[in-house]
KESE-10693 format. One record per residue (C-alpha): chain; residue number from 1; x, y, z. Coordinates in Angstrom, 3 decimals, decimal comma, padded with zeros to 6 digits. Layout:
BEGIN
<r><c>A</c><k>NUM</k><u>X</u><v>Y</v><w>Z</w></r>
...
END
This chain:
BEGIN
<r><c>A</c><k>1</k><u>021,792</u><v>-004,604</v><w>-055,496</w></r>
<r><c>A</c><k>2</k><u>021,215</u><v>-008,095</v><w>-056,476</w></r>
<r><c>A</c><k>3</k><u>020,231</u><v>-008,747</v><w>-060,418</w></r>
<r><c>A</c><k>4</k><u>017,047</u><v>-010,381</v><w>-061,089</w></r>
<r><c>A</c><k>5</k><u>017,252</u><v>-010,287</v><w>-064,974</w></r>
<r><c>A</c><k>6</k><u>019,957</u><v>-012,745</v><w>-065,397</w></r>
<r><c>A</c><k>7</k><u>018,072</u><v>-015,364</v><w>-063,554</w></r>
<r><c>A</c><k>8</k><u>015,918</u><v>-017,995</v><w>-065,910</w></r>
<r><c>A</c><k>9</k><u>012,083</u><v>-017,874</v><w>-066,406</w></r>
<r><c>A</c><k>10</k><u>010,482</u><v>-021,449</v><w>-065,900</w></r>
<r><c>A</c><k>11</k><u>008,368</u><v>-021,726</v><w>-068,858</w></r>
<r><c>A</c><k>12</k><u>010,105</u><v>-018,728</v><w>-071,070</w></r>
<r><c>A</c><k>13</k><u>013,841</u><v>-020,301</v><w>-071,044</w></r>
<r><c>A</c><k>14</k><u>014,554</u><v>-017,224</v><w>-070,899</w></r>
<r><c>A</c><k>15</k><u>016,377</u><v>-013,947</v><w>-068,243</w></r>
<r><c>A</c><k>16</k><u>013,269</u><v>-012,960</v><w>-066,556</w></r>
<r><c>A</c><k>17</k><u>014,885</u><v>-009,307</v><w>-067,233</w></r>
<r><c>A</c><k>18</k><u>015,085</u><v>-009,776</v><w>-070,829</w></r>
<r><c>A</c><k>19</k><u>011,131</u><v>-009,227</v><w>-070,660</w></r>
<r><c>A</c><k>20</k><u>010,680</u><v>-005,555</v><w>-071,387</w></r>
<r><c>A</c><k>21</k><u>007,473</u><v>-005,419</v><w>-069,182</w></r>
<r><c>A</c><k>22</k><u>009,472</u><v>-007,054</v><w>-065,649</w></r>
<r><c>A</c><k>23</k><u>012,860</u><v>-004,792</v><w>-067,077</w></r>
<r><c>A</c><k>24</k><u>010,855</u><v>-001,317</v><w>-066,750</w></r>
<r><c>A</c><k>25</k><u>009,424</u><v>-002,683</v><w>-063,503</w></r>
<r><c>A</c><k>26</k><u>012,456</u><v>-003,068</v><w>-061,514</w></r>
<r><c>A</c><k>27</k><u>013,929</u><v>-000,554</v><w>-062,796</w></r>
<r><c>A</c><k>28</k><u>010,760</u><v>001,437</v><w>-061,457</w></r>
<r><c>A</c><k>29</k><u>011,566</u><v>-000,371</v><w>-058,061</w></r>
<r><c>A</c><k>30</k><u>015,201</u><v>000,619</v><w>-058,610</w></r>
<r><c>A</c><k>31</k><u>014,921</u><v>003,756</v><w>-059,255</w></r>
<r><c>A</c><k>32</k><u>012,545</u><v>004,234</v><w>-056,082</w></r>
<r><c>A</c><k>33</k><u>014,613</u><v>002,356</v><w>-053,434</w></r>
<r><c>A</c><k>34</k><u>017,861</u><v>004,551</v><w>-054,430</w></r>
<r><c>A</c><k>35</k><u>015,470</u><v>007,882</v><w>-054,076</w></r>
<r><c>A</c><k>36</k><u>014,217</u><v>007,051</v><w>-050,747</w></r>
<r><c>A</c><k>37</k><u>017,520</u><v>005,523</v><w>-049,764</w></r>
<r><c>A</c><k>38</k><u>019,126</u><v>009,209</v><w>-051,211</w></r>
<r><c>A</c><k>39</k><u>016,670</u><v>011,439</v><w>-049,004</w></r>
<r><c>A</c><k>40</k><u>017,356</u><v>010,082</v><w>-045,807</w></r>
<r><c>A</c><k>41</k><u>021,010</u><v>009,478</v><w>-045,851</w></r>
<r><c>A</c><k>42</k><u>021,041</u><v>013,763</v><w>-046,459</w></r>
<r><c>A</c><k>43</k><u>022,677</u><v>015,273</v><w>-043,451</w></r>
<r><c>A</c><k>44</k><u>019,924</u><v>017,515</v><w>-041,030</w></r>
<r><c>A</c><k>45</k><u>019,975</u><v>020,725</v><w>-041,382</w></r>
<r><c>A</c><k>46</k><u>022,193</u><v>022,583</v><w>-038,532</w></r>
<r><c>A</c><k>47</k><u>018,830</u><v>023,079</v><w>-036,086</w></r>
<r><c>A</c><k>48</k><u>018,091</u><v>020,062</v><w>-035,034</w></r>
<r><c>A</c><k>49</k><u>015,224</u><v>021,441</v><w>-032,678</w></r>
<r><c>A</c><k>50</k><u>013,903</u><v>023,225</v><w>-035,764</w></r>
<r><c>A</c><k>51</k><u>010,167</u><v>022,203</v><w>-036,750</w></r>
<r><c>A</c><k>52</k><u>011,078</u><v>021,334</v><w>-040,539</w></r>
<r><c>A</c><k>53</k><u>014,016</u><v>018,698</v><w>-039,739</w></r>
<r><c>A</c><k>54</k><u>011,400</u><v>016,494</v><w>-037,982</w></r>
<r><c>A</c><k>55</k><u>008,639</u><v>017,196</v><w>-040,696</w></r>
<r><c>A</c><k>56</k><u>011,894</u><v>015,893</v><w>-043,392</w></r>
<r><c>A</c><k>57</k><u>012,661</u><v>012,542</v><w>-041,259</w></r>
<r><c>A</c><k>58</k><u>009,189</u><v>011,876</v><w>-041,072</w></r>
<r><c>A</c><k>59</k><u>009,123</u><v>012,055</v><w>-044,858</w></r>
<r><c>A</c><k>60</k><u>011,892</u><v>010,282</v><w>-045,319</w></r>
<r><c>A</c><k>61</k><u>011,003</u><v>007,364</v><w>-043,414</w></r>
<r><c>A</c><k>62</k><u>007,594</u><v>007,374</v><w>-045,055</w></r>
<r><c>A</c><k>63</k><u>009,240</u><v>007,455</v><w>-048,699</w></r>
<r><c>A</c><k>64</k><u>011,480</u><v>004,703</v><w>-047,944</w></r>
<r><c>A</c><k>65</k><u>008,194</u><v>002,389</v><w>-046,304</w></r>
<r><c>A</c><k>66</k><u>006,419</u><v>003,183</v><w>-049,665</w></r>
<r><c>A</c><k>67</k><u>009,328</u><v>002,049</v><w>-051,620</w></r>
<r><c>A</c><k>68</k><u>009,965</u><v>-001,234</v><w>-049,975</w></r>
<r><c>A</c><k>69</k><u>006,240</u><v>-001,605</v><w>-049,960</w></r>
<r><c>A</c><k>70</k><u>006,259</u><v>-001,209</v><w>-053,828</w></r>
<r><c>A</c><k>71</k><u>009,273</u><v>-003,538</v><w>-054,799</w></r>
<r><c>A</c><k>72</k><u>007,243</u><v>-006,659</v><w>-052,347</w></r>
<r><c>A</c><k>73</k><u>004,514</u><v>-005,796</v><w>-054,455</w></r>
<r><c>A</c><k>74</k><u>005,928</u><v>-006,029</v><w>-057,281</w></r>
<r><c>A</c><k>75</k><u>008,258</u><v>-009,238</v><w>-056,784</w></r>
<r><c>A</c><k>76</k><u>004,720</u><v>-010,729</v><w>-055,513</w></r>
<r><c>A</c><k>77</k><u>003,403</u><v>-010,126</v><w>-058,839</w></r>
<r><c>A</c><k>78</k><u>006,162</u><v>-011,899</v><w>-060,548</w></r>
<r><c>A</c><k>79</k><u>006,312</u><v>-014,686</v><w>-057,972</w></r>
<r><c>A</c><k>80</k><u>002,499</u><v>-015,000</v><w>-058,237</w></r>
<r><c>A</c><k>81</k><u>000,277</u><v>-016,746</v><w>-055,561</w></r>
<r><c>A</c><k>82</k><u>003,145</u><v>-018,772</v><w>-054,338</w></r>
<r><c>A</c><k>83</k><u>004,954</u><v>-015,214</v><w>-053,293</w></r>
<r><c>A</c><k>84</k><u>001,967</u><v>-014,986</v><w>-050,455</w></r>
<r><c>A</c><k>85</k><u>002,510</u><v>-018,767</v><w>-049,273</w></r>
<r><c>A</c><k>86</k><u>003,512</u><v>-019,432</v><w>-045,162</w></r>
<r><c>A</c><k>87</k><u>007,227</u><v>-019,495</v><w>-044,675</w></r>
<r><c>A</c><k>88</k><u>007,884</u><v>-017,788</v><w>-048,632</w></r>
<r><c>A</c><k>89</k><u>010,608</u><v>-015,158</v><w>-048,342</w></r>
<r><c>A</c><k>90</k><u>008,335</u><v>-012,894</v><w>-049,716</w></r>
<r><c>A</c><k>91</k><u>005,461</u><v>-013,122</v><w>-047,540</w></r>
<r><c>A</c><k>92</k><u>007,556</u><v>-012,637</v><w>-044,224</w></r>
<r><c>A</c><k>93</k><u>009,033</u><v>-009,651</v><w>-046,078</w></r>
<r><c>A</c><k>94</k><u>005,250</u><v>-008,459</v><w>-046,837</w></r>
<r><c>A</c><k>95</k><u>003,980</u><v>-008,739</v><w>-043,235</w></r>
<r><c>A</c><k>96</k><u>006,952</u><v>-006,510</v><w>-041,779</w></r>
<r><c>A</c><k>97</k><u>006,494</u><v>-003,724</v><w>-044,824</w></r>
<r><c>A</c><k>98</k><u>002,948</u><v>-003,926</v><w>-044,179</w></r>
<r><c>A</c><k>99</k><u>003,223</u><v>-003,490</v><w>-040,161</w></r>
<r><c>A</c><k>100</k><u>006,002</u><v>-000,895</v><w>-040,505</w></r>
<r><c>A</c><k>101</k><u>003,340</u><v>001,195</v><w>-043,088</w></r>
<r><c>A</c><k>102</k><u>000,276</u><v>000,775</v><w>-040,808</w></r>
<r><c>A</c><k>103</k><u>002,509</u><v>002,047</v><w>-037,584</w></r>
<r><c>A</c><k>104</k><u>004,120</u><v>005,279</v><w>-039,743</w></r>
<r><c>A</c><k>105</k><u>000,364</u><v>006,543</v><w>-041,097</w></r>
<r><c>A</c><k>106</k><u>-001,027</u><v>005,739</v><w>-037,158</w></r>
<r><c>A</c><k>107</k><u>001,815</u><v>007,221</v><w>-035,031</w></r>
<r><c>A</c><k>108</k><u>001,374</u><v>006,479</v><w>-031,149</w></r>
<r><c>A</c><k>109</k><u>000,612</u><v>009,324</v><w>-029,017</w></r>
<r><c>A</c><k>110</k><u>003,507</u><v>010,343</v><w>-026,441</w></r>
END
């Protein structure tokens, strides 16, 4: 996992991580990504046709959409309005969270 906090803040001089508000912030995001990233690398249960092991991926794959959802937003906050702009890493990142959590909470119908 790549370090944000020894990178420099513009107008601080300063590691952006050396700010204790951004430090408990990503490790917040941390500490999310490696739980979702934890719960679905668990191996099924033996029954794969059983009810519950589809009901657990589903969570899974919900819990790790929330989490990548939650560390764009919060490297948008830090980037500010400039995060959002056309062809900004952060804003192609944003769109395919965003599509990815619209498409899990409206499954198709098969």
């Amino acid at each position: 996992m790549p370090s944000w906090s020894g990178r420099q803040h513009g107008r601080l001089r300063a590691p952006i991580g050396s700010n204790q508000a951004v430090a408990h912030a990503l490790a917040d995001v941390a500490t999310r990504l490696e739980a979702s990233r934890i719960s679905s690398t668990r191996p099924p249960p033996y029954e794969a046709r059983d009810p519950r092991v589809t009901v657990k991926a589903a969570m899974a794959r919900v819990s790790r959409t929330e989490a990548a959802q939650a560390a764009i937003d919060t490297a948008i906050q830090f980037h500010g309005a400039s995060g959002l702009e056309a062809g900004h890493l952060l804003e192609g990142l944003y769109r395919e969270v965003r599509a990815t959590r619209i498409f899990e909470v409206h499954p198709r119908s098969t």
